[in-house]
C-alpha positions as CSV (number, residue, x, y, z in Angstrom):
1,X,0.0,0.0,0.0
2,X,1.3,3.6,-0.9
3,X,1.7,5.5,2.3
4,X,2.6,8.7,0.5
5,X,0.9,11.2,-1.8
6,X,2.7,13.3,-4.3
7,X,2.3,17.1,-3.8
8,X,2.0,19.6,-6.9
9,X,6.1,20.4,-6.4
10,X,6.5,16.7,-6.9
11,X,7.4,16.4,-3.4
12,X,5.7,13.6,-1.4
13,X,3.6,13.5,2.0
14,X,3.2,10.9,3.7
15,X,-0.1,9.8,4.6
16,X,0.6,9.5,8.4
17,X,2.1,12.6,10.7
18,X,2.7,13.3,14.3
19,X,1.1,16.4,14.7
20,X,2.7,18.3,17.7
21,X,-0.1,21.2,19.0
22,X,0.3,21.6,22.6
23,X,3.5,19.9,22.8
24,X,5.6,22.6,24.3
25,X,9.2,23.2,25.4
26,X,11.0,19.3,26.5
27,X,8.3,17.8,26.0
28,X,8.1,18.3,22.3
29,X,11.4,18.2,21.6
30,X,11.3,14.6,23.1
31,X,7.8,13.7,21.2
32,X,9.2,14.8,17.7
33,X,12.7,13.5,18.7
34,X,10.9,9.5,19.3
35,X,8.2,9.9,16.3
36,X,11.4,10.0,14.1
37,X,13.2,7.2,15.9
38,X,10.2,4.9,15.5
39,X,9.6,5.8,11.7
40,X,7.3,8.8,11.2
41,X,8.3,11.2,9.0
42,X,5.9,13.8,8.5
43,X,6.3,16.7,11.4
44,X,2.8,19.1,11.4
45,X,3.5,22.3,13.8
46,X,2.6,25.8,13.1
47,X,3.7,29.5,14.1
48,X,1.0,29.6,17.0
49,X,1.8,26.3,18.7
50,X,5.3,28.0,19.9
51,X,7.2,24.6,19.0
52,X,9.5,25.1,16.0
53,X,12.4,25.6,18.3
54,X,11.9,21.8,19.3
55,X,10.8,20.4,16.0
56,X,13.8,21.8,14.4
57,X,16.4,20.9,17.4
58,X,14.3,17.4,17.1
59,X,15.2,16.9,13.4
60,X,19.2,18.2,13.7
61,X,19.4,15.7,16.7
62,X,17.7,13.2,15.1
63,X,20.3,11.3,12.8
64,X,17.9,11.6,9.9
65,X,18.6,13.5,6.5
66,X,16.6,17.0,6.8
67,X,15.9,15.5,2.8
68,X,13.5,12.8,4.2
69,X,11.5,14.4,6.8
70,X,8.7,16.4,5.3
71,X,7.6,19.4,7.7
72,X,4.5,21.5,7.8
73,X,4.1,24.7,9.7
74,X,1.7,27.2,9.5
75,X,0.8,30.6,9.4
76,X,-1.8,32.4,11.3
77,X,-4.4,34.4,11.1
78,X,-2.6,37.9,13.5
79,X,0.1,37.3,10.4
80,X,-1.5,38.1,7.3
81,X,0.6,40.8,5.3
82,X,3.7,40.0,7.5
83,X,3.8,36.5,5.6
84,X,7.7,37.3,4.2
85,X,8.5,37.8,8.3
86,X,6.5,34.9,9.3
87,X,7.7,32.4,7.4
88,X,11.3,33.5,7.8
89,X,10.8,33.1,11.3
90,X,9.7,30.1,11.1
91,X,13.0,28.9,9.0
92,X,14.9,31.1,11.8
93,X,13.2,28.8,14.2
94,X,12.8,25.2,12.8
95,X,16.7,25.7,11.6
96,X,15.1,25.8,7.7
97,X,16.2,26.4,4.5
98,X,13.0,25.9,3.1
99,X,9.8,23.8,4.6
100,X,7.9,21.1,2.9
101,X,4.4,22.4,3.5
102,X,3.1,26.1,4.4
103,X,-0.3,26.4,5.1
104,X,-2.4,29.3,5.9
105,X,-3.5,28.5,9.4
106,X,-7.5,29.4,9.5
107,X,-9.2,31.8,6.1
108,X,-8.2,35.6,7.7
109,X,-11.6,36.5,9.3
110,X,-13.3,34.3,7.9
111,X,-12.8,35.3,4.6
112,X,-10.5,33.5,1.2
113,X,-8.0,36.4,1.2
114,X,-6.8,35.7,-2.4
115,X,-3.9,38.6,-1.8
116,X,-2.4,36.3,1.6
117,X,-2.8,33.1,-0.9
118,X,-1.0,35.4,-3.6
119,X,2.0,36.4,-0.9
120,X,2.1,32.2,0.0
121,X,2.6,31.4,-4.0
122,X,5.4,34.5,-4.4
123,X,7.3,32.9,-1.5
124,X,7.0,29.3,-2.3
125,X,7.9,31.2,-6.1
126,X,11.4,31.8,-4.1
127,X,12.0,28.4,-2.6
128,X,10.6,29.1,1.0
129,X,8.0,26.5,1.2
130,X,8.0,23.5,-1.4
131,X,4.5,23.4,-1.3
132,X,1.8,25.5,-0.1
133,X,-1.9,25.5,1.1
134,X,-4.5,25.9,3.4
135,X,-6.0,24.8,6.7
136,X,-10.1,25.1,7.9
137,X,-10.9,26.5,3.9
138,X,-14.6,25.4,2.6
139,X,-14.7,24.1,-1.1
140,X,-15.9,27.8,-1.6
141,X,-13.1,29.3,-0.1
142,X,-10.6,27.3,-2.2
143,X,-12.6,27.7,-5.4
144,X,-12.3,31.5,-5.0
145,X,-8.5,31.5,-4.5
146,X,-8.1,29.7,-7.7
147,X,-10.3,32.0,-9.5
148,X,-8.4,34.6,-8.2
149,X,-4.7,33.3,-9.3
150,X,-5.0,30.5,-11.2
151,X,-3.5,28.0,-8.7
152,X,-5.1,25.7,-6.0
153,X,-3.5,25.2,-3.0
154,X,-1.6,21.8,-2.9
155,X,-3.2,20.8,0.5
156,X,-6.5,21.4,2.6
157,X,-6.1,20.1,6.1
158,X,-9.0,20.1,7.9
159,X,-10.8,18.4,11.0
160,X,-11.1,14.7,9.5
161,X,-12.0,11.4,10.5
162,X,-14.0,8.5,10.2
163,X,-16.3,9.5,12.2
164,X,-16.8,12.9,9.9
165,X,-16.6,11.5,6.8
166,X,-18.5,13.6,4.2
167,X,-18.4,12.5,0.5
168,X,-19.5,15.4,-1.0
169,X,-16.3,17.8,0.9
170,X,-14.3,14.3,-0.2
171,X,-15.3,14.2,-3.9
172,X,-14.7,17.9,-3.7
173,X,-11.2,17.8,-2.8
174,X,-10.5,14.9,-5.3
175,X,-12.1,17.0,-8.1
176,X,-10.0,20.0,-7.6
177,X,-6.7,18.1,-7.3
178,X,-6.6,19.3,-3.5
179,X,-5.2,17.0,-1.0
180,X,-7.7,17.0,2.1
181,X,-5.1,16.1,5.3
182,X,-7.0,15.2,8.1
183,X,-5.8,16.6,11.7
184,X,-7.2,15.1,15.0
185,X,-8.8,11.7,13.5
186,X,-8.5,10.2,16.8
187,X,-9.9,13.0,18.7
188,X,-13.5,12.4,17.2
189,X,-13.8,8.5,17.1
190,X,-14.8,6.3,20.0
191,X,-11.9,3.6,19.9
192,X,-14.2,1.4,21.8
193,X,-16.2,1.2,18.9
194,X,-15.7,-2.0,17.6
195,X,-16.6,-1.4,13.6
């Protein structure tokens, strides 16, 4: 079974990642630090969880080629149009020439905001971020950055799980050549369940 999908860039995700919100200081350096002795090698943190310190130190420390590790971070909403500063913060933090994945964390008040989509393509443009998308964006939302500028975000990563499966936001995804990345699949499922 493929546990990967190939990304836009070329550039490939694998299917399972240790996602790190609310891991803080230690503690997440540890976390990240055992996920990547054990085999993961897909890191999710973001500018808001005040972890890229660790996730970085984690990966230097870790013995593995920065090459194989693919590492998402994210930028938030209090950041929009200080997206150049972010995300070189970020690479200032993690230790990064570049990340794998750069999302925008939630739509800026709500709304698409094709100019902080258009800011996220000139930077990725430059190398920053091999790939770039989006994180909590309706089918709607998605539809009207690409209308705007041509280009689809590589990634969606929303709140996903069995338990929330929808085929119509699936099919949706699938259609537009959007990855939909699921975060917290375990936090919504009763693993007592027995189907």
């Amino acid at each position: 079974t493929d546990r990967n999908v190939e990304l836009p860039s070329g550039a490939t995700m694998p299917l399972l990642g240790l996602g790190t919100w609310q891991a803080r200081d230690h503690s997440a350096l540890v976390a990240v630090r055992y996920a990547l002795e054990v085999g993961y090698r897909h890191i999710d943190t973001a500018t808001m969880y005040g972890n890229e310190r660790e996730v970085g130190q984690a990966v230097a420390e870790s013995g593995v080629p920065r090459a194989e590790i693919f590492v998402t971070t994210k930028l938030p909403q209090s950041h929009t149009g200080r997206e150049r500063e972010t995300l070189a913060e970020s690479l200032a933090a993690l230790g990064f020439d570049y990340v794998d994945l750069w999302l925008i964390h939630w739509p800026p008040g709500g709304r698409a905001r094709p100019d902080v989509w258009e800011r996220l393509l000139a930077l990725q443009a430059e190398g920053l971020a091999r790939d770039v998308g989006v994180s909590n964006y309706s089918l709607r939302q998605i539809d009207e950055l690409e209308q705007a500028t041509g280009r689809l975000p590589a990634v969606n990563q929303i709140e996903w799980s069995p338990a929330l499966f929808n085929l119509d936001v699936f099919e949706g995804h699938h259609r537009r050549g959007v990855q939909l990345e699921g975060y917290s699949p375990l936090k919504t499922m009763n693993l007592r369940d027995p189907q």
